[in-house]
N, C-alpha and C positions, 0 to 999 in steps of 0.2 A: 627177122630175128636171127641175129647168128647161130648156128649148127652149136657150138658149145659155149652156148649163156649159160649152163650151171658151172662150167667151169670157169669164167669169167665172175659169177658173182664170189663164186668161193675164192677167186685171188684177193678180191677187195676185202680190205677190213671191214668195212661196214658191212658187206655183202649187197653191194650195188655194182650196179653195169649201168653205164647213160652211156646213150648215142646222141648227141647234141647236132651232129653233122645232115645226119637224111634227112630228117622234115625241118629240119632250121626252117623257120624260127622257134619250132615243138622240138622240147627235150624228152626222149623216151626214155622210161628206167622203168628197169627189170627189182624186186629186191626180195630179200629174204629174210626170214625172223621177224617179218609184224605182224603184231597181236592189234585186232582190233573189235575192242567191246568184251575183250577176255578170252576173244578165241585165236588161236592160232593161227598163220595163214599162212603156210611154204613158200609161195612164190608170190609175189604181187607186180601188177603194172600200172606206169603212171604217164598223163602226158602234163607236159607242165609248159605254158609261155606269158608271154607279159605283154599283152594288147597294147602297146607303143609302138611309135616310128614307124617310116613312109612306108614299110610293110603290110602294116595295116590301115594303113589311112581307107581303102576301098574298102573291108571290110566293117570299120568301125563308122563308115559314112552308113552301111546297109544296117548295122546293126541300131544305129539314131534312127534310121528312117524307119525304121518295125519298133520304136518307141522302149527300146533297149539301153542302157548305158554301156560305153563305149570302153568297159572295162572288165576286169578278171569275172563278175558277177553278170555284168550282160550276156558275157562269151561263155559262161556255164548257163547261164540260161536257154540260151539257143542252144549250145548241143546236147540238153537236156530235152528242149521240145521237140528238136530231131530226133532223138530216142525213141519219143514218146510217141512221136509218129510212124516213124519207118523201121523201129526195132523195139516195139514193146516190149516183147518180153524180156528184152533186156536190160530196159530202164533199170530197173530196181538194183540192178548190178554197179551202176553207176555210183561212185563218191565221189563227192563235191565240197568235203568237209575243211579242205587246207585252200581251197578256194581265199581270194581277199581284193580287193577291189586292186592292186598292181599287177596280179598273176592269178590267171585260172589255171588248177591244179585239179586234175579230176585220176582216178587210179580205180580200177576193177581187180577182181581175184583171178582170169582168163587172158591165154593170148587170146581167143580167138577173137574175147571182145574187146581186147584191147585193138587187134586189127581194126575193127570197127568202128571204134572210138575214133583213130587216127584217121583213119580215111575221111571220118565224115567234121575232125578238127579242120584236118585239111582241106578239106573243100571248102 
């Protein structure tokens, strides 16, 4: 994470930072001012890709074979039971709500579990 992501999002008018470039083909964003369920939440992180093309052909073959679809819902699926196994407690932190069968979008309220998130996208 960049040393001055607050400053970064505050240049943006929206108040977003994506780094599109380090986990290519995971877009990482940083953002500020979402309310979600009526509460406020200063900073948010998200990782966001699109389970297509020869990128993921090795994973989307692993992910058919554990009788998963080979899409934005499969690929929340498994980093959901990854959670759920090897970082429960911090399942619950996980959203999966912009989620849709071309793009798994999943965003927590922490870097650290954002780190986490990503790592274990990335693997």
């Amino acid at each position: 994470m960049p040393s001055n992501l607050s400053e970064l999002i505050d240049q943006d008018s929206y108040g977003i930072w994506e780094d599109e470039a380090t986990f290519s083909p995971i877009k990482l964003s940083g953002m500020k001012g979402v309310v979600y369920a009526g509460r406020p939440i200063d900073l948010s992180w998200q990782i966001e890709f699109e389970p297509s093309g020869d990128e993921f052909e090795f994973g989307n073959a692993r992910l058919e074979g554990m009788s998963l679809d080979a899409d934005g819902y499969g690929w929340a699926t498994l980093i959901n039971s990854v959670f759920q196994k090897y970082h429960s407690e911090l399942a619950p932190e996980l959203q999966f709500g912009d989620t849709e069968e071309a793009a798994c979008v999943v965003w927590v309220e922490s870097e650290s579990t954002c780190r986490i998130l990503t790592e274990v996208a990335w693997n």
